[in-house]
N, C-alpha and C positions, 0 to 999 in steps of 0.2 A: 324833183322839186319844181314848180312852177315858175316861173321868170318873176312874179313879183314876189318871192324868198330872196331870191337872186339881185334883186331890185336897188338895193345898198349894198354899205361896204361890213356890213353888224356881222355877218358870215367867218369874213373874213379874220376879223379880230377873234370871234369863238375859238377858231381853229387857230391863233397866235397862242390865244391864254393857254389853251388846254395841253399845245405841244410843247410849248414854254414850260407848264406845272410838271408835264411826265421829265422833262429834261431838266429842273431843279432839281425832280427827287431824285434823278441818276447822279448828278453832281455831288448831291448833299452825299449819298451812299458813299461816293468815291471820295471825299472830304472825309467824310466819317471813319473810314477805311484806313487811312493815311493817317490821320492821329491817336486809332487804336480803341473807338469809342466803339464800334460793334463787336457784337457775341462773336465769342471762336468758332462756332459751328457754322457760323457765312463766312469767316476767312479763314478757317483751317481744316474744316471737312470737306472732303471731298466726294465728289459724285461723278461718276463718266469722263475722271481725268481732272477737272476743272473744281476751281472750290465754288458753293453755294452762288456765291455774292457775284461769281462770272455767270450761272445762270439767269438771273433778276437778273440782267444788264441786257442778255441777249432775249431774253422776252422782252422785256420794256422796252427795245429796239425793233420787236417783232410787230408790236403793238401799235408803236410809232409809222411804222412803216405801211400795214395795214389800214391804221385814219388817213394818213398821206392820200394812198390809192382810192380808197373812197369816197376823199372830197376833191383833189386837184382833180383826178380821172375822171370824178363822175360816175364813180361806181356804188356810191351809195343810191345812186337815181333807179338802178337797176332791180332786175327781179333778183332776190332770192335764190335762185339757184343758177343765176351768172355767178354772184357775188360770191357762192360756194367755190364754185369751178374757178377761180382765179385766185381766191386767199388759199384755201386749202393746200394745193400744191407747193406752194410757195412756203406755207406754215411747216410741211412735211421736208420740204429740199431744204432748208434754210438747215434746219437742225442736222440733218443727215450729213449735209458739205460737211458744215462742223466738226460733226462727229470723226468723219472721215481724215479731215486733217488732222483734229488734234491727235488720234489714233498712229495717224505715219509719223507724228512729230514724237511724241513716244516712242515710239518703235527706231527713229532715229536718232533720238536721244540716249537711247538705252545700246545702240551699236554702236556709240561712241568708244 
């Protein structure tokens, strides 16, 4: 971006409203959760261990985390294939740790 995008503070509130919106609708989910208002196939089916409704949380966490790095970094200023090289892995390892825990916690749960 050019330094007069940069020039005010309008930027800034964008990236307030927009991480604000994604972290209401994580709220509202987890509200909605707890008094029993969502479908039983996000809170009783399960997928890779975890039910639905813990996936959405941890992509919309993925999501959040990716605009973070692209605006506070400065990596949205970048070429296209920096911006690959640094979300990409991170998209990949993020879910794998995951996977990897919940998996030993299972497996230590079940050797109880």
């Amino acid at each position: 971006m050019s330094d007069n995008q940069h020039s005010g503070n309008w930027w800034i509130w964008k990236v307030f409203w927009i991480l604000l919106g994604v972290t209401a609708f994580e709220v509202l989910l987890g509200i909605l959760k707890v008094d029993g208002y969502l479908p039983a196939f996000l809170t009783e089916a399960k997928f890779l261990g975890l039910e639905w409704l813990t996936h959405i949380f941890i992509v919309l966490t993925l999501v959040k985390a990716g605009y973070i790095v692209m605006v506070f970094m400065h990596l949205g200023d970048e070429t296209k294939s920096l911006k690959w090289t640094i979300l990409v892995p991170a998209f990949i390892l993020v879910p794998y740790l995951l996977f990897i825990i919940i998996t030993e916690a299972t497996y230590a749960y079940i050797m109880m």
